[in-house]
C-alpha positions as CSV (number, residue, x, y, z in Angstrom):
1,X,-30.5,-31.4,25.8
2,X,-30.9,-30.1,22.1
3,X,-30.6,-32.9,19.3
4,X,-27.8,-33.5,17.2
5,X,-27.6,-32.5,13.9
6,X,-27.9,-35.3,11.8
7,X,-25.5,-36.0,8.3
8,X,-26.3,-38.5,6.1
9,X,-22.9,-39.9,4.0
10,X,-23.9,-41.3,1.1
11,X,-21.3,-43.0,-1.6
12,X,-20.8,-47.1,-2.7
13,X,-19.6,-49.2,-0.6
14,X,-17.9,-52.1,-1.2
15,X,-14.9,-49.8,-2.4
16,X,-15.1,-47.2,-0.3
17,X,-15.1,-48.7,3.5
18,X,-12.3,-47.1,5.1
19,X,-13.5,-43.6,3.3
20,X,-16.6,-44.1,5.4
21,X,-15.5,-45.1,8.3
22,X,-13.3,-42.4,8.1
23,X,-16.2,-39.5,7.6
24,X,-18.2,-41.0,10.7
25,X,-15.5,-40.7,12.5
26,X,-15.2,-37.0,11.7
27,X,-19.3,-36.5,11.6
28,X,-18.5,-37.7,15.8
29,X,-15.4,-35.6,16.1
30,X,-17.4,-32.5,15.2
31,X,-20.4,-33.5,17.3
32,X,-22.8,-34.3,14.6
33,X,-24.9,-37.7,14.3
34,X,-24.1,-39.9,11.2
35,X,-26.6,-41.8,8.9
36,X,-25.5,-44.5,6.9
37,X,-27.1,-47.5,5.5
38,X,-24.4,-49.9,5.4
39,X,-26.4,-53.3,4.5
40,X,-29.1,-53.0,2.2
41,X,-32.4,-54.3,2.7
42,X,-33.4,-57.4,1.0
43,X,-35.5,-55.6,-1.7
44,X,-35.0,-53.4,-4.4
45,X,-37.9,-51.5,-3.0
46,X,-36.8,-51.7,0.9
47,X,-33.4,-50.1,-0.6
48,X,-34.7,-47.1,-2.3
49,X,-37.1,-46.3,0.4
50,X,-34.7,-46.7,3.1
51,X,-31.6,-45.1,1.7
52,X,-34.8,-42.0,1.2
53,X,-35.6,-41.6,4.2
54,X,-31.8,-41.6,5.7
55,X,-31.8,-38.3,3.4
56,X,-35.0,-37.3,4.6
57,X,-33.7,-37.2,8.2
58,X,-30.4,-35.4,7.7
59,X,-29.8,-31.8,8.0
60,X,-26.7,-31.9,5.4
61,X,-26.0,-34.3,3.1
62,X,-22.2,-35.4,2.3
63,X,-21.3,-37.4,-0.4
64,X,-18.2,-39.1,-1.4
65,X,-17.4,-40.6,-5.0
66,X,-14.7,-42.5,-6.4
67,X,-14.5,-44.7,-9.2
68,X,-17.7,-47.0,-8.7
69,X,-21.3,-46.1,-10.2
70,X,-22.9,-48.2,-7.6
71,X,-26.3,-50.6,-7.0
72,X,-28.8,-49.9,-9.6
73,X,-32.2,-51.8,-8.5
74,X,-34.3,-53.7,-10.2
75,X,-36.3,-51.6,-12.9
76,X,-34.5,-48.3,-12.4
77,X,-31.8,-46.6,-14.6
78,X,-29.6,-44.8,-12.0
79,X,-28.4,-46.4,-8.6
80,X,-29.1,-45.8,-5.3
81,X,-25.9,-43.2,-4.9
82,X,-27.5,-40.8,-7.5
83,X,-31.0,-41.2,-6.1
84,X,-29.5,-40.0,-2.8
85,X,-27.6,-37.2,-4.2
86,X,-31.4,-36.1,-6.1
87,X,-33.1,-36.2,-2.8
88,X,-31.1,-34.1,-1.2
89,X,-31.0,-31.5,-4.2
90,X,-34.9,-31.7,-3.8
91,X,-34.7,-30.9,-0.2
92,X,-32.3,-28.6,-0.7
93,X,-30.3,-29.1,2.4
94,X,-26.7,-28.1,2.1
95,X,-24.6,-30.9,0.4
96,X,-20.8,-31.7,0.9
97,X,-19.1,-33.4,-2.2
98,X,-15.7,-35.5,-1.8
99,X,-14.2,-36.7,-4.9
100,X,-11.1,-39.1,-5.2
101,X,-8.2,-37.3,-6.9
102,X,-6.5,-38.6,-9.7
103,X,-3.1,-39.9,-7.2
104,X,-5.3,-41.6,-5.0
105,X,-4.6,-45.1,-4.6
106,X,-6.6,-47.8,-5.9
107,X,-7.2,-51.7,-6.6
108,X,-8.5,-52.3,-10.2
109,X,-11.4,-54.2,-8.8
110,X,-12.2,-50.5,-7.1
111,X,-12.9,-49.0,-10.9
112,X,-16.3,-50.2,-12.6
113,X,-15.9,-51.0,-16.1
114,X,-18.6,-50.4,-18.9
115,X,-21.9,-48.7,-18.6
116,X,-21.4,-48.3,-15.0
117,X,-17.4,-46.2,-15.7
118,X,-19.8,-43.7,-18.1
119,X,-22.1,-43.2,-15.5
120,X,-19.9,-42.1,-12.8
121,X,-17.9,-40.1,-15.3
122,X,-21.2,-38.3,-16.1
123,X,-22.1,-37.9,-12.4
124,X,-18.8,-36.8,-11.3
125,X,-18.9,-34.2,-13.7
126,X,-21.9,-33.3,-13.1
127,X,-21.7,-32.7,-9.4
128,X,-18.2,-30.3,-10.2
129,X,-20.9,-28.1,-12.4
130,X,-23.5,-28.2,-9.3
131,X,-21.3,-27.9,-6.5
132,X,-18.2,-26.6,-5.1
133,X,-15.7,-30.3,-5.2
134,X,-13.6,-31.2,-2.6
135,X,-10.9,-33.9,-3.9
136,X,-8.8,-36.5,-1.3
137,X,-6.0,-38.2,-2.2
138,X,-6.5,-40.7,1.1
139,X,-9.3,-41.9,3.8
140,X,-7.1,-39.8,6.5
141,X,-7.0,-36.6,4.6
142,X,-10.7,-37.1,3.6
143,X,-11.8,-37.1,7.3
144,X,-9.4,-34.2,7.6
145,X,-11.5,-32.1,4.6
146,X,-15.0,-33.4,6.4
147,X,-14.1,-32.4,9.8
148,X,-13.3,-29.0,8.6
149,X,-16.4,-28.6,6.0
150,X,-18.6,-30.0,8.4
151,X,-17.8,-27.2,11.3
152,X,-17.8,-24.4,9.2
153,X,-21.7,-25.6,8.8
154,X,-22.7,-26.4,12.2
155,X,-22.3,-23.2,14.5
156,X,-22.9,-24.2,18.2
157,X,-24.8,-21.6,20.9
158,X,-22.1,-21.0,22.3
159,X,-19.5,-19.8,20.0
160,X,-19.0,-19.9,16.2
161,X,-15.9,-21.8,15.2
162,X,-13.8,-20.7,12.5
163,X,-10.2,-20.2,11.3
164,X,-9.1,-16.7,11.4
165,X,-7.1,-15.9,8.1
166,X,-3.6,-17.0,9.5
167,X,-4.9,-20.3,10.8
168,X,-6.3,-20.8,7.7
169,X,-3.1,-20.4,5.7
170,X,-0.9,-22.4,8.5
171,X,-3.8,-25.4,8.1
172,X,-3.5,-25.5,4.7
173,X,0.5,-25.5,5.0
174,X,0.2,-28.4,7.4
175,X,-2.5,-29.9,5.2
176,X,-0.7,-29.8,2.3
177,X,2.4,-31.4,3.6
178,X,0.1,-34.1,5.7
179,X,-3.1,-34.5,6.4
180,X,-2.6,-35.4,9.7
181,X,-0.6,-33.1,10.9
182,X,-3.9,-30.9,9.6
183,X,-6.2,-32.6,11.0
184,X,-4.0,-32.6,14.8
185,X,-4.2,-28.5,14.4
186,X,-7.6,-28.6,13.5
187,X,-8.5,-30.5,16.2
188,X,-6.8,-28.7,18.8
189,X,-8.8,-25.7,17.9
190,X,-11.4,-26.6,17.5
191,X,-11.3,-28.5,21.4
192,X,-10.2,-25.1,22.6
193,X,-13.5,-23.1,21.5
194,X,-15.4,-25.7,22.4
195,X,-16.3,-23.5,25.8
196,X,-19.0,-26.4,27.1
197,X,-16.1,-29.1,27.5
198,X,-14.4,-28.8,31.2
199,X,-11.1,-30.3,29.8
200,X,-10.9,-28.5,26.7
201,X,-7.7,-26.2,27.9
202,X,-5.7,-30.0,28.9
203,X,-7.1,-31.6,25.7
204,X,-6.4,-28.8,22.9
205,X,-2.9,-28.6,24.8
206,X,-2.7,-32.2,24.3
207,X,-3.1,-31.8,20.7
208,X,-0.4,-28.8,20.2
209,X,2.2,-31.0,21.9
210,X,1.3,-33.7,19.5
211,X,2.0,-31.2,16.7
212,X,5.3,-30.3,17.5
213,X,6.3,-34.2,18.0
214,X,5.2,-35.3,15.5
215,X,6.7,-32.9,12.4
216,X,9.7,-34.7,11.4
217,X,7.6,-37.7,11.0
218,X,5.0,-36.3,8.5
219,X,7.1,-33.9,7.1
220,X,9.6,-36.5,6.3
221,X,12.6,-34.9,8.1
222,X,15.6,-36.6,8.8
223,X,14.9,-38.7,12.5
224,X,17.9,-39.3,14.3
225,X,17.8,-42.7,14.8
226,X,16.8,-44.2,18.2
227,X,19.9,-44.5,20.7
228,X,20.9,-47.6,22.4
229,X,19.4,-48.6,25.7
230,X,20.4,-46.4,28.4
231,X,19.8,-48.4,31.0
232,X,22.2,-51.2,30.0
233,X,24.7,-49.1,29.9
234,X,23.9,-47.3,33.1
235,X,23.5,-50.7,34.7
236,X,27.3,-52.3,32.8
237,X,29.1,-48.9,34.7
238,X,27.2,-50.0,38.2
239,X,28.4,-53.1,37.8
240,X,31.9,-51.9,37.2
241,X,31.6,-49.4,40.3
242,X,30.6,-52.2,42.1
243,X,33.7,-54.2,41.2
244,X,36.2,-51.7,42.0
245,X,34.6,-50.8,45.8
246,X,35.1,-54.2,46.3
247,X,38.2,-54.8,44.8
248,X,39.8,-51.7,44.9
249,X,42.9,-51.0,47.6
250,X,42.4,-47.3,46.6
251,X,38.7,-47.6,48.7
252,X,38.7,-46.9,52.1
253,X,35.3,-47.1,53.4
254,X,32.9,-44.9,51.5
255,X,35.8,-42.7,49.9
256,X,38.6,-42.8,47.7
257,X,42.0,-42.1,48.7
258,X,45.5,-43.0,47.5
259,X,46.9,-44.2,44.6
260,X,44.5,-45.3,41.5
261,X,45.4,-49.0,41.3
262,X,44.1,-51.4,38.2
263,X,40.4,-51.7,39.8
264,X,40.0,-48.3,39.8
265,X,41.2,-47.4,36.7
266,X,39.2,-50.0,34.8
267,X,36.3,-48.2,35.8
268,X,37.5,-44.5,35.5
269,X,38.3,-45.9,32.5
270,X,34.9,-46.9,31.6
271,X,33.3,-44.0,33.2
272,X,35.0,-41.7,30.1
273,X,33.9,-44.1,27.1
274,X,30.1,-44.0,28.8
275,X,30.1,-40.2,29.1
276,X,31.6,-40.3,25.6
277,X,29.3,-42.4,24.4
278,X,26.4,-40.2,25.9
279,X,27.2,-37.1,24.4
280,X,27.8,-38.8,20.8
281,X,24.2,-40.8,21.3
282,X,21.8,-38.7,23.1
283,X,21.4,-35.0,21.4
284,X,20.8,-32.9,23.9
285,X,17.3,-30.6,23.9
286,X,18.6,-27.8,22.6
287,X,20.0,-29.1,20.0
288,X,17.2,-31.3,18.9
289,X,15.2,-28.5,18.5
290,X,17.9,-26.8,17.0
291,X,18.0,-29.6,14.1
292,X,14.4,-29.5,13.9
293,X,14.0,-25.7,13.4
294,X,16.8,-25.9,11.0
295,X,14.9,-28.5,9.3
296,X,11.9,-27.0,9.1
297,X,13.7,-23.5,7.5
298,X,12.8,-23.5,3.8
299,X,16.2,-21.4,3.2
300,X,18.3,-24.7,4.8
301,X,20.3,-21.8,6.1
302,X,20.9,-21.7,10.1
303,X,20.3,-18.2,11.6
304,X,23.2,-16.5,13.4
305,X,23.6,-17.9,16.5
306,X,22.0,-14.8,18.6
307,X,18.9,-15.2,16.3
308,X,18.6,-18.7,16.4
309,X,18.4,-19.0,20.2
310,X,15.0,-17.4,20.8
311,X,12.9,-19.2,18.3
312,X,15.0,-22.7,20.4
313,X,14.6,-21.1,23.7
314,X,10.4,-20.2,22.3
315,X,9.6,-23.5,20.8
316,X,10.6,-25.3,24.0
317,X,8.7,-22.8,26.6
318,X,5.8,-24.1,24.2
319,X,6.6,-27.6,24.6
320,X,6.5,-27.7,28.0
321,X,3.5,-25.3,28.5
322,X,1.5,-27.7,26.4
323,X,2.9,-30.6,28.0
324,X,2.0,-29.4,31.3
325,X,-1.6,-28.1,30.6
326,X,-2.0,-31.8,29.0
327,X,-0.4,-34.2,32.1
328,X,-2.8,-31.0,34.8
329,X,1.1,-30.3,36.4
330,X,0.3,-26.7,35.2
331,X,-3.2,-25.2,35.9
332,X,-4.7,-24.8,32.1
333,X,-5.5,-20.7,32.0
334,X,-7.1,-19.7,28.3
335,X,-5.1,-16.8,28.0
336,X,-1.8,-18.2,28.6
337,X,-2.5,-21.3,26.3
338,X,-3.6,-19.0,23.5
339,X,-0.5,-16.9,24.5
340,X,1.9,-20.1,23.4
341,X,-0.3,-21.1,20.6
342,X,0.1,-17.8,18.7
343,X,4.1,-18.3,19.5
344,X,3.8,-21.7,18.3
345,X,1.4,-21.0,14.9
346,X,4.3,-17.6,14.2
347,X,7.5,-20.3,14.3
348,X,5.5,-22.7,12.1
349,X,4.2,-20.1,9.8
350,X,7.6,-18.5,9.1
351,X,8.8,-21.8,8.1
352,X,5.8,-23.6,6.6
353,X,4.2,-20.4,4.4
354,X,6.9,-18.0,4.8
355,X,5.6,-14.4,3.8
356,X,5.9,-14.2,-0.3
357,X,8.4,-11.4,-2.0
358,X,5.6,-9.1,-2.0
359,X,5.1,-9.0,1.4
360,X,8.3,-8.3,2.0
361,X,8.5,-5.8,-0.7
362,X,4.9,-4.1,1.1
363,X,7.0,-3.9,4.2
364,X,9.7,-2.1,2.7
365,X,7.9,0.5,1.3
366,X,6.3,1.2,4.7
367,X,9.5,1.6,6.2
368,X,10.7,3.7,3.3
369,X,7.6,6.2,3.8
370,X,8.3,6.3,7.7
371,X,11.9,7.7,7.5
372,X,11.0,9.7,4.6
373,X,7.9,11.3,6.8
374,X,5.7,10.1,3.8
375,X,8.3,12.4,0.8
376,X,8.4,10.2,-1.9
């Protein structure tokens, strides 16, 4: 079995926990092995020498910075973060660099004050002049950014993975408005080229369902709130059925005949306002996806009713394709899941990076050219 490649994350640590937790998680999710020296050793020396040879050992280095210079042992002038960051410019493996944007949150006790604030300043700026920067504005969309640098660096045997130019711009539209909802694509497709994984058909399809549930949430849409119990009331209009069989003169046996006396009618009664009530409560399927295309629509204007109905009638032949690939009720096939994941990727790019004016005005012109044979 061939060995892992190894990344070594290197950045401070008492502020940033959750950041590094975060990018192991993502060095695992993309299959790589990650270093990290989270207690240090009980010498300056130890320190140095074993946060060296973590570098040593990796095959790309990624760093992450915020707002905290770090350790500086005993004797030395820059800390153990910048030593790291020189090692692996003197090996001259390929280096990563995360930086916390200016709207990241933060606790004051997170920003070093003093000589320590200059010399982060200094190194921040200096890694912007050496490197292409990556900035995150959370731990969630900073495991996003790794998992997505990271694979466009490690190319398995099997089959290079990387976005083609629409799933780019779609993944940055879904980025942009969440990070997770970016990282869920991601990960989906990046499970469905990963050719030596048996499940990766029910597991992508897993993720794609995921997607499409979970929009309104991260894309702050309105969310109908969450109707009453249903089976209360289902149970309330047995218990009324029950009271009228036994009650009712209008009962003969197991049928109804004759007149509708005051048993009866109670529960006919009741049988209306719970049917009512239904239809106010629970939105049907069509038109929750009809709300949530609508939503979605930059324009907030709803398509005529004969246009509408195939995007409704597409997004739910999705939904359940996904769903069924994902529970094994419908036999995973490659082509037919990549079939309703280009359906799904052209309703979400029409409404989350809608073509620009000059696409549209490119288009024209090409019509123009093919009615006029070309004549100007």
């Amino acid at each position: 079995m061939a060995e892992l490649e190894r990344v070594v994350i290197s950045s401070t640590v008492l502020d940033l926990p959750r950041h590094r937790d975060k990018v192991k998680e993502a060095c695992l999710k993309v299959g790589v092995f990650p270093l990290m020296m989270e207690a240090l050793p009980a010498s300056s020396a130890d320190a140095i020498q074993a946060s060296q040879r973590l570098v040593n050992q990796a095959d790309i280095y990624v760093g992450v910075f915020a707002h905290r210079y770090g350790y500086v042992p005993s004797g030395q002038r820059i800390s153990i973060t910048e030593m790291e960051y020189n090692r692996a410019v003197e090996r001259g493996i390929d280096r990563l660099i995360f930086i916390i944007s200016d709207d990241h949150p933060i606790m004051f006790g997170d920003v070093e004050q003093g000589e320590g604030a200059d010399k982060i300043k200094a190194l921040k700026d200096r890694l912007k002049a050496e490197n292409v920067v990556n900035f995150f504005k959370s731990p969630d969309q900073l495991e996003a950014k790794v998992i997505f640098s990271l694979s466009q660096y490690f190319r398995r045997p099997f089959e290079p993975f990387k976005l083609d130019g629409p799933q780019q711009t779609l993944f940055e539209a879904l980025d942009a408005r969440s990070s997770e909802l970016g990282k869920i694509y991601f990960g989906a497709l990046m499970t469905l080229g990963r050719k030596d994984n048996p499940d990766r058909l029910a597991q992508a399809a897993h993720g794609l369902r995921e997607l499409m549930e979970k929009l309104p949430k991260y894309l702050d849409l309105p969310i109908e709130k969450k109707p009453p119990s249903l089976k209360e009331k289902v149970r309330r209009l047995a218990q009324r059925r029950d009271k009228a069989i036994n009650n009712s003169g209008s009962r003969d046996g197991s049928a109804w005949r004759g007149e509708i006396d005051n048993h009866l009618q109670k529960f006919l009664i009741e049988s209306d306002e719970f049917f009512e009530w239904f239809e106010a409560e629970y939105v049907t399927r069509r038109r929750r996806t009809v709300k949530l295309l609508r939503d979605l629509d930059p324009s907030a204007l709803p398509l005529p009713e004969p246009l509408e109905e195939p995007n409704v009638e597409q997004w739910n032949k999705c939904h359940d394709h996904f769903q069924g690939v994902s529970h094994h009720t419908i036999k995973g096939v490659e082509e037919d899941v990549r079939s309703h994941l280009s359906s799904l990727e052209s309703l979400l790019m029409d409404r989350l990076a809608p073509r620009t004016s000059e696409d549209f005005a490119t288009i024209d012109e090409l019509i123009r050219e093919g009615e006029t044979g070309g004549k100007s």
